[in-house]
C-alpha positions in Angstrom: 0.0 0.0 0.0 1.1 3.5 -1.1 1.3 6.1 1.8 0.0 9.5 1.2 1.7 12.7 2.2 -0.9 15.4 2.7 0.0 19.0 2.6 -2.4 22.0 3.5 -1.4 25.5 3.1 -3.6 28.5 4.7 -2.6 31.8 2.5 -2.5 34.4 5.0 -3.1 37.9 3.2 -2.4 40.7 6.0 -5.3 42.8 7.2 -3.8 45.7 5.5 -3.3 43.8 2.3 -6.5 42.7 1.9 -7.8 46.2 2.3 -5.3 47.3 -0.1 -6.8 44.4 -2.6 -10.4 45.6 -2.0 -9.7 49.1 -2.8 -8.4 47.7 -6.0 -11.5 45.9 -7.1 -13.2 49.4 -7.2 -10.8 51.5 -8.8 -10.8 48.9 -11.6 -13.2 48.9 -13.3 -12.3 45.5 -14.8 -12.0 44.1 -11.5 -15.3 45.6 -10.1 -17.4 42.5 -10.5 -14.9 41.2 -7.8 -15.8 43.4 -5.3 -19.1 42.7 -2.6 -20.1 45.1 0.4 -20.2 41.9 2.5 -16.4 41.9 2.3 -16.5 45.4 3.9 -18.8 44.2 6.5 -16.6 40.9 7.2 -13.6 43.3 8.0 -15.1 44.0 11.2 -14.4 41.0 12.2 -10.9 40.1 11.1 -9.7 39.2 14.8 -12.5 36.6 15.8 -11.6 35.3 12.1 -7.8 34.8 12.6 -8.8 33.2 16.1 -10.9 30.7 14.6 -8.5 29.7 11.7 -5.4 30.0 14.1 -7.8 27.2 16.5 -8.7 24.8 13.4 -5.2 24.8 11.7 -3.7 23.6 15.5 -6.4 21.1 16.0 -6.1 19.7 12.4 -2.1 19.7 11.9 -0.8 16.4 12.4 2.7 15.2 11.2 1.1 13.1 8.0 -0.6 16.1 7.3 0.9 19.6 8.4 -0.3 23.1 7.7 1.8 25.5 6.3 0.9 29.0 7.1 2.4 31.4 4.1 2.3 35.2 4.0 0.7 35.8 1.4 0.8 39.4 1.1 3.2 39.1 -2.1 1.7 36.3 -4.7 5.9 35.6 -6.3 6.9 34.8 -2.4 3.5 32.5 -2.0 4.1 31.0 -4.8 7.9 30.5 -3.8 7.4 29.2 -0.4 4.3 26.3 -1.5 6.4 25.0 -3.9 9.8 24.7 -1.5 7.0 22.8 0.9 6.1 20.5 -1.9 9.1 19.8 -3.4 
């Protein structure tokens, strides 16, 4: 039997980044189909969110299957660190 090596990777866009990226889906206008006022409205609560993923990434890592947390603020250094964890 094959054994399976399960990887899981939470992309975690700053606060400030993800503002930054909203802002951007209305000031283009090619990107405004992107943009929902529920995102605004979900901002508010960016600190019970980052507690609940922090809670389910610890109670879901194990060593056959790890999380790897990656800032992903900058999509070429994302990209760069999920494939070092891969390879």
């Amino acid at each position: 039997q094959e054994g399976y090596l399960v990887r899981k990777f939470f992309l975690h866009v700053s606060k400030e980044e993800q503002r930054k990226r909203l802002l951007a889906r209305l000031e283009d206008p090619a990107k405004n189909w992107k943009f929902s006022l529920r995102d605004v409205e979900e901002r508010r609560h960016w600190g019970d969110y980052m507690r609940a993923y922090e809670q389910a990434i610890r109670a879901t890592a194990t060593e056959h299957a790890p999380w790897y947390v990656v800032p992903a603020d900058k999509k070429w250094y994302t990209r760069l660190v999920v494939a070092a964890a891969i390879v």
